[in-house]
N, C-alpha and C positions, 0 to 999 in steps of 0.2 A: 665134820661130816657125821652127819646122824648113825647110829648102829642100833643094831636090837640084842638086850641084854638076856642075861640068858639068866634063872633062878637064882643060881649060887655068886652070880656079881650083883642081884637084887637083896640080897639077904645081907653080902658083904658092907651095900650102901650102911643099911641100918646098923651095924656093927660098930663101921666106921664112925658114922653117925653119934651113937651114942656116946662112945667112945670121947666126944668131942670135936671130929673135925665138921669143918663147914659145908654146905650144899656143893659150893660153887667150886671148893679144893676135890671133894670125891668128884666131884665132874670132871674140871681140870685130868685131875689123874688117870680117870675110865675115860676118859675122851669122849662123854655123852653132857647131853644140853641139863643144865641145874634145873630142871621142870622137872624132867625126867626122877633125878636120885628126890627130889622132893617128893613128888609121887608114887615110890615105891618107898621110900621112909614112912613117912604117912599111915601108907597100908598097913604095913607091918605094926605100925606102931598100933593100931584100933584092931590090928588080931586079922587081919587078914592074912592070904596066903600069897607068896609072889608068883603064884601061878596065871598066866595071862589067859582070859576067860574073852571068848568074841562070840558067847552065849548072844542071838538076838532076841528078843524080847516081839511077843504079838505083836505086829501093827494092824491099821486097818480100824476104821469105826466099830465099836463094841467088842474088838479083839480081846478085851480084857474081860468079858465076861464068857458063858458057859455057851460053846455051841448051841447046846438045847433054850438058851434064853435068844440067841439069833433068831434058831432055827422057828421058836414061838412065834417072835414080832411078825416072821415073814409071812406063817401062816397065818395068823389072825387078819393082814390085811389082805390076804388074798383072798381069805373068807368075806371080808366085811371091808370093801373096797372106799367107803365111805369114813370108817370109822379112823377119827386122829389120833393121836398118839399119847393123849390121856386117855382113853379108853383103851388101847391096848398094853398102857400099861396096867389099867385097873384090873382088865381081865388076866395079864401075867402073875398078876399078887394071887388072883383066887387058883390059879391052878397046883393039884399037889405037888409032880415032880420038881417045883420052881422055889418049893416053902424054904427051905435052906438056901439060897441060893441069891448072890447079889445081884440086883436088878437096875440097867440104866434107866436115867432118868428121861420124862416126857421129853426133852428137847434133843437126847443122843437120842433116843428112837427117831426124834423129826428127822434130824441128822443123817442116820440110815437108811432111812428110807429115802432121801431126798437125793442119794446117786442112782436111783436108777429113775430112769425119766418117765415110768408110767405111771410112778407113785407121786411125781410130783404136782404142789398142785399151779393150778395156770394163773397165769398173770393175768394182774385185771387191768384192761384196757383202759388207761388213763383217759378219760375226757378234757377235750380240748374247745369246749365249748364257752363261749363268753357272756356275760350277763347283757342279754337284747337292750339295744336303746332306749331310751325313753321317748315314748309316743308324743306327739305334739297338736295332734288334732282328730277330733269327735270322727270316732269309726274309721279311726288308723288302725287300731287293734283291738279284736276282743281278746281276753283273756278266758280261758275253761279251764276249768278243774271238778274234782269228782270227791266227795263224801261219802265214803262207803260203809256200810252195815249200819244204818240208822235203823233200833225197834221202833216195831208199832207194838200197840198194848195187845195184841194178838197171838205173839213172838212172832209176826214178821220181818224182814229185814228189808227198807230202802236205800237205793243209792241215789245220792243228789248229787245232779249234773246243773252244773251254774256258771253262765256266762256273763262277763261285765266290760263296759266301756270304761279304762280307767281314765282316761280323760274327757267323758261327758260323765262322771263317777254315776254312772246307772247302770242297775241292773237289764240287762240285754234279756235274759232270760232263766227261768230254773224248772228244774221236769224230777221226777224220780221213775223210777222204775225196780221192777219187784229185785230184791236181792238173797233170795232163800228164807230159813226161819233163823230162828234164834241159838247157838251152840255150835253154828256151820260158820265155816270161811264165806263171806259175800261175795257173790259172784262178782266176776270182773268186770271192767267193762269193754262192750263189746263197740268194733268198729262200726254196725248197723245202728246203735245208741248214741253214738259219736256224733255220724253222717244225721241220722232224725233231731237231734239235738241241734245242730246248726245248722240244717234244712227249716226249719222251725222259727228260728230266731230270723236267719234270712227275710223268712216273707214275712215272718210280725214287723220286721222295719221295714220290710220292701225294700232292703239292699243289703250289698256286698262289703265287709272289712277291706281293709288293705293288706291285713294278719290277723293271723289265730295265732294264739302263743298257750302253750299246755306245757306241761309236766314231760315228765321222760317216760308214762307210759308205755308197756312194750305194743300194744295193740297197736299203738298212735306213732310212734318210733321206733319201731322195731327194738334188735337185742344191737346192747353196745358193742359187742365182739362182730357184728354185721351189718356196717352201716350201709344198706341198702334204702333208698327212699320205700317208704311203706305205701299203701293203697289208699291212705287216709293221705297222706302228705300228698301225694299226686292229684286224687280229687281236689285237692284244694288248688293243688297249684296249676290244673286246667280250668278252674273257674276267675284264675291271676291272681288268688289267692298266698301269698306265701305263709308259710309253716314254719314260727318261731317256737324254739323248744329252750326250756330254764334250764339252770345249770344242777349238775345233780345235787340234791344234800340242798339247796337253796332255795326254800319256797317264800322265804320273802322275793322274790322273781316275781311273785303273782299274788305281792300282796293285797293287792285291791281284789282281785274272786277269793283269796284264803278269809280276807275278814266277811268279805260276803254270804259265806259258807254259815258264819255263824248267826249272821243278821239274818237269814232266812228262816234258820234250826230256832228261832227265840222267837221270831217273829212269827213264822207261819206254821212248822210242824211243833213246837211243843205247845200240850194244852190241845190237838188235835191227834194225837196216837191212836185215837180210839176210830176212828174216820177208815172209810173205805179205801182203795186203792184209787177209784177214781175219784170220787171225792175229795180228796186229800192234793190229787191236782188241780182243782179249780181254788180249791182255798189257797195253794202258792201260785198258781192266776192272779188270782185276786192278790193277791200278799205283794207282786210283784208289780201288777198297776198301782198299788198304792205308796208304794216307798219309789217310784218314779213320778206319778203327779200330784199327788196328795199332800205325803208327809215330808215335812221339813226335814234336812240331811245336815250331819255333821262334818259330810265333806270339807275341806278346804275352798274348794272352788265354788261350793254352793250358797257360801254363805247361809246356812240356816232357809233355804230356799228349796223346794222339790226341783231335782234332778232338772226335768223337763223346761221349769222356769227359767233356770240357771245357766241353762245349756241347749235355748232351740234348735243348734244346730243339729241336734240326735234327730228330726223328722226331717231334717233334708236327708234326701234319696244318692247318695252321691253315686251309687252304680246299681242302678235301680233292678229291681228282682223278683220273680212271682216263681211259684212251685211250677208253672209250664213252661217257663222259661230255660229251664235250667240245662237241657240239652242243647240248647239253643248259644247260651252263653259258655258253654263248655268247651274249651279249643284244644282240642289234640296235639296241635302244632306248636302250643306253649310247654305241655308234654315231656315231649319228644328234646325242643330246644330245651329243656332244664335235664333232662337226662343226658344230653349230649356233651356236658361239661363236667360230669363226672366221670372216673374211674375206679374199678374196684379191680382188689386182687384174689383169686381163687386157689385152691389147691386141686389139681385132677384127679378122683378117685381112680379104682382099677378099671373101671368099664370105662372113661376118657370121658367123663363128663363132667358137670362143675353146676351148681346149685345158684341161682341169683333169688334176691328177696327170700321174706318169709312166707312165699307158697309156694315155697319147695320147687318150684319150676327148672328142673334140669335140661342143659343144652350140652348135645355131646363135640367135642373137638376131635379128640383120638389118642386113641388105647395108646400111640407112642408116648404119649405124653403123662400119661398115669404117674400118680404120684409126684408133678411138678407143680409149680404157683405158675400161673398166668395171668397178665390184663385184660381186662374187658371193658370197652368201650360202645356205647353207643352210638348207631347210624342213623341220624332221624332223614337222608337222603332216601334209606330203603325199610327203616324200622328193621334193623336184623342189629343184633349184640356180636359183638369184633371183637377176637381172640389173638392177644398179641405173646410174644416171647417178653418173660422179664429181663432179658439180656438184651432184649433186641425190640425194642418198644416199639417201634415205628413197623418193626416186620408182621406183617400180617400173616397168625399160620390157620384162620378159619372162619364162619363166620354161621350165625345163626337166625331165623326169623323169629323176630319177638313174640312169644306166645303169649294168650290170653290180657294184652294191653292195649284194648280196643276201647273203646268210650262206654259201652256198657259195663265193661269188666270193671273199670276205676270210679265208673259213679252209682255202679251197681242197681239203675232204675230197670232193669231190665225183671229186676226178679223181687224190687220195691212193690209192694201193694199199694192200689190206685189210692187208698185213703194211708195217712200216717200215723193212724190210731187212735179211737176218742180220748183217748187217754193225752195223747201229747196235744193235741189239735183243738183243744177248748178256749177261743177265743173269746173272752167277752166282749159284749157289745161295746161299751164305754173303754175299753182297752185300744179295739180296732178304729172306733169314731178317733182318739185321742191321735194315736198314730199319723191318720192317714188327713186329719184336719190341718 
């Protein structure tokens, strides 16, 4: 049975010890376990004292350094909520009361910081998105993408917006639009440049895709932390358009518009910098009727043949389309039925409300429920958004009438100008005869 030894049968171990007898005989005889007289021989022997010491030692992340090096980190990030942990420790080195003083390193400050949960930072929403099919037939899918901040010899800046059939490999259409000067970030692009862009192309073929497939723009697809269908994906998908988006980090996804991107920038704007704003769209007009029936293509499919020759079926009309048309062909009720098979989850601010899409559109449930997640479902029987219990999914505790998702709101003609600007709108003649012959 184990005992606790007392100083003077700790010193005696060592005596004995030295003396000659063995660990396991002073055990034996003190009636304590041979760990024990080895452990306290030991000590003695390296100059220790046998006095029993249950001194604890700091615990705790950064315990081992100087309060005042804590009490720094904390302050710097609370100063400069942005700033990481190589910067607060660069600014720890310059400060004087710290010159003396051992400093943890960038990753124990990550460390530190990383218990208490305001400083932590958020997880980024894995995407679970798949690389879209491959299209199989002329105006299954266009593909769009955006080249942004091209100079002009001016310093100003364009953005090239360029659609392609990758399976009648031709250019569908390319536009630019003013993107600031030269030394600025390029403007984004905007959902009205999206909408005119394939408003555009539409009536130059006089039909409908079966898909648009884009980038993960946030205009175009909102933010990954809110998968909300956006106002651009909806207009498409009331015209029975569906809205395929590439995987992030993946732009071979849309390799056939990314190399087009550059056949345009070689072919029609370099050697033309010098050219006006509108001028500069008729010259990728023209640039664009002519690597469609003109010039021979290194496509696969084309065999060394123009686009158009290789592939009549790009002027059949398969869901035929004119710019008056378009309210016309716009069906709410497809809408509604594509919203009705999703679900999203919210969290209830302290006023009982809950935010859907990126216009900010708040529907209130109730204050009880502040600070909880809920579902939301859509009704396309009454157009009102349904607020369910996350425990209790099927329990309905509210409900709201859809605001502002009426047919003007999602194709936005309401507040479109009758013309879609000389600038996008310059058909040539030999463009429009080719098309529609």
């Amino acid at each position: 049975m184990a005992m606790r030894t007392t100083v003077q049968q700790r010193r005696s171990f060592y005596e004995r010890h030295v003396r000659g007898e063995t660990y396991l005989q002073i055990a034996h005889s003190a009636q304590v376990s041979k760990e024990c007289v080895r452990y306290w021989c030991r000590r003695l022997r390296d100059g220790g004292s046998g006095q029993t010491t249950y001194r604890r030692g700091p615990t705790g992340l950064l315990s081992r350094f100087d309060p005042l090096v804590r009490c720094g980190v904390l302050r710097l990030k609370l100063e400069h909520p942005r700033w990481g942990p190589d910067r607060i420790l660069s600014r720890l080195r310059k400060r004087p009361s710290l010159q003396r003083m051992d400093l943890p390193s960038a990753s124990s400050i990550g460390r530190y910081l990383h218990q208490w949960p305001r400083f932590r930072r958020q997880r980024r929403v894995c995407s679970e998105r798949r690389r879209p099919k491959t299209p199989i037939r002329v105006h299954q899918r266009w593909q769009m993408d955006f080249k942004m901040g091209i100079p002009l010899a001016d310093g100003r800046l364009v953005n090239l917006y360029t659609v392609r059939d990758p399976v009648g490999e031709a250019v569908i259409g390319a536009f630019v639009f003013p993107a600031g000067c030269a030394g600025q970030t390029p403007k984004a692009v905007t959902l009205e440049q999206a909408r005119m862009v394939l408003r555009t192309c539409f009536a130059r073929w006089g039909t409908l895709p079966a898909e648009v497939q884009t980038d993960g723009e946030t205009v175009l697809v909102g933010k990954p932390s809110d998968p909300f269908p956006t106002t651009f994906t909806l207009w498409l998908k009331g015209l029975g358009i569906d809205h395929l988006v590439i995987r992030p980090g993946r732009p071979t996804d849309n390799a056939e518009v990314e190399r087009c991107h550059r056949t345009l920038n070689e072919y029609a704007l370099i050697g033309n910098e010098e050219a006006d704003f509108t001028p500069l769209q008729h010259v990728l007009d023209q640039a664009v009727y002519e690597l469609n029936y003109e010039l021979t293509s290194r496509a696969q499919g084309c065999a060394g043949r123009p686009p158009i020759e290789a592939h009549p079926e790009l002027l059949q009309q398969r869901r035929p389309f004119k710019l008056e048309w378009e309210l016309a062909l716009f069906d709410l009720q497809r809408v509604d039925q594509y919203l009705s098979t999703l679900t999203w989850e919210r969290k209830v601010d302290k006023q009982g409300r809950v935010t859907l899409g990126g216009r900010h559109e708040r529907y209130i449930t109730a204050k009880a429920l502040a600070g909880q997640q809920v579902l939301v479902r859509f009704d396309p029987s009454d157009r009102h958004f349904v607020f369910y219990s996350v425990d209790a999914p099927d329990e309905e505790i509210g409900r709201q009438p859809a605001r502002n998702w009426e047919t003007e709101d999602l194709t936005g003609l309401a507040t479109c100008p009758v013309e879609l600007g000389p600038q996008q709108l310059p058909l040539p003649l030999v463009f429009t005869e080719g098309v529609n012959s």
